[in-house]
N, C-alpha and C positions, 0 to 999 in steps of 0.2 A: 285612313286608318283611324280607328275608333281611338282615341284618350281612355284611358280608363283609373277610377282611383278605387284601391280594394281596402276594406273593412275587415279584421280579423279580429271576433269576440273570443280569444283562444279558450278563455274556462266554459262559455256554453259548448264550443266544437267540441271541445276532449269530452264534457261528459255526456252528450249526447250522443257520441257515436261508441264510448264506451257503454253505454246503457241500452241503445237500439242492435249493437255489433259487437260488442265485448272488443273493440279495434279501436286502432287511433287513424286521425285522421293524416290522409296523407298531401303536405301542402305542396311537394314538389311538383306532383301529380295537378294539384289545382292552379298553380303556375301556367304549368303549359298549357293546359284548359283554356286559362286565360289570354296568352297570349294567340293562343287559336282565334280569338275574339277583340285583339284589336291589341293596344300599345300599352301597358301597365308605367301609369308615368307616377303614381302614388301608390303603395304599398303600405298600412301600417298592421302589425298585431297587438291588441292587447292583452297585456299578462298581470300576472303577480309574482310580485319578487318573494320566492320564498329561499334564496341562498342553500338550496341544497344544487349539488353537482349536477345531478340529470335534469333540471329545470333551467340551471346555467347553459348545459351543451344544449337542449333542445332551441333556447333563445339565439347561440348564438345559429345551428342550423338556419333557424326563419332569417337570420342575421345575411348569411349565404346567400340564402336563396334570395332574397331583393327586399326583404319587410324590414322596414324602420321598426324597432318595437319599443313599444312603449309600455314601464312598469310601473305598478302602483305597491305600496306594499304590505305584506299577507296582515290581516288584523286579527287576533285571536282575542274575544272579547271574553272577562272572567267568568261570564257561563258556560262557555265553554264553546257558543258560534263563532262563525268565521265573517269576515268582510271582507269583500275586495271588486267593487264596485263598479267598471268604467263605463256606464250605459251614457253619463253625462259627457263625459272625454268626446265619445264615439263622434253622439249628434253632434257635436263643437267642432268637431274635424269635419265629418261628414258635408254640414253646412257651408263652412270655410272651402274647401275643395269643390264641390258643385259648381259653382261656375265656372271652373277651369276645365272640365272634363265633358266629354260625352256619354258616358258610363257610370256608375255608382253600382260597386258591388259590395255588398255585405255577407260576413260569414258569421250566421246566426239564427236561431229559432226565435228568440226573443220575441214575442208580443211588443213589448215596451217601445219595439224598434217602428210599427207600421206607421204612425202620424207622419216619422220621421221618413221614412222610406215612401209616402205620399206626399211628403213638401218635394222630395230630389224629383218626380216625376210627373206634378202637376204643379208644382209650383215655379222651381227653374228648368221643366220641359226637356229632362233627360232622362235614359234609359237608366231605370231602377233593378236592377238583379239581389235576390238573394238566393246562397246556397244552404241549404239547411237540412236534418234530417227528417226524412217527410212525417213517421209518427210523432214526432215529436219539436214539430215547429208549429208553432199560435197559427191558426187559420188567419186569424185577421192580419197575421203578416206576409204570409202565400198573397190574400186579397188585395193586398195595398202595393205589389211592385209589376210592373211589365212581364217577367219574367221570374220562376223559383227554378230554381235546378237540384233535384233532390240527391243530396249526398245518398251513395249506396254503393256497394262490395266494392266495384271498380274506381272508389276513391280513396278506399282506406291502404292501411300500412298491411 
């Protein structure tokens, strides 16, 4: 049975599947997807701690269902943008995990991600996945993994 370690970008899924579906996305649903596909031995998501209630119960949800999650927290900068960053986190785990696993899945449209998602699959010679929403994930991230599995109706909430 396949190893598997999943990647969750929680702020690209929500607003991308909020913006292609007006929906959220649904992880319990990508759970068993995954475990369709082999052993989930690493789970992480990452968020932002923004201390409001329905962000606490939704973290600890992913909590439930098997994701370590990992928070960074909300930055509201005085013009008025936001920050909350984890593309660096990501690769650093990503990287670190790789040679324990047979699988590498990522949940994410990101661009930013393909270099990275071409080191997991030509460079430690494992099966690269990403799930994403299809208009609206970087082509050059589609190009760079073995497999994309395009988020759509039958994964949302």
């Amino acid at each position: 049975m396949k190893k598997i370690a999943v990647f969750a970008d929680v702020q690209n899924v929500y607003y991308t599947t909020r913006q292609a579906y007006g929906r959220q996305f649904n992880y319990r649903g990508l759970w068993k997807k995954l475990e369709g596909m082999g052993e989930v031995v690493s789970a992480t998501a990452y968020a932002i701690r923004r201390d409001d209630d329905q962000q606490i119960k939704f973290q600890d949800a992913l909590r439930h269902i098997g994701f370590d999650v990992k928070l960074k927290p909300y930055i509201q900068r005085s013009d008025g943008s936001t920050k909350g960053d984890w593309d660096v986190g990501i690769a650093i785990d990503v990287l670190d995990a790789a040679p324990y696993v047979d699988m590498v899945v990522l949940l994410s449209g990101d661009g930013d991600f393909d270099l990275l998602m071409e080191k997991v699959k030509t460079g430690y010679g494992k099966e690269s996945v990403v799930f994403g929403v299809p208009m609206l994930t970087a082509n050059s991230l589609v190009n760079s993994v073995d497999r994309f599995i395009p988020i759509e109706e039958d994964m949302l909430l």
